[in-house]
C-alpha angles and dihedrals in degrees: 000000000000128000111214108269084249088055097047088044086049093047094042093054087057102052084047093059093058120102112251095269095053089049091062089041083053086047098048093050097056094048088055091045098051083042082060103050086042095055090045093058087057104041088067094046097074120050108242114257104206121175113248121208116193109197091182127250129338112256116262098227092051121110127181102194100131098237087063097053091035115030123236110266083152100265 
């Protein structure tokens, strides 16, 4: 991806215009933005493997209508 050469000079001024520390800020943050992009290309990439535990069927008998695990004191 490019940025149109006005658009880099005008970027550029500004980073110039930082004191030191906030350069390296500026630094630091680009990096972790180009890492990023970089990890997200690669995340789809491979299909999640996620452990599965089956624990077999509900039980038939269990409700989970709030009332039932909680009782009903009219909250």
């Amino acid at each position: 991806m490019s940025i149109p050469a006005q658009s880099a000079q005008t970027l550029l001024e500004k980073i110039q215009s930082l004191p030191t520390d906030r350069i390296a800020e500026v630094e630091d943050f680009v990096d972790f933005l180009r890492e990023r992009a970089t990890t997200r290309k690669t995340i789809g990439e491979e299909p999640l493997d996620f452990p599965v535990d089956d624990l077999g069927p509900w039980p038939e008998e269990l409700s989970l209508r709030r009332e039932d695990m909680y009782g009903d004191d009219g909250r």
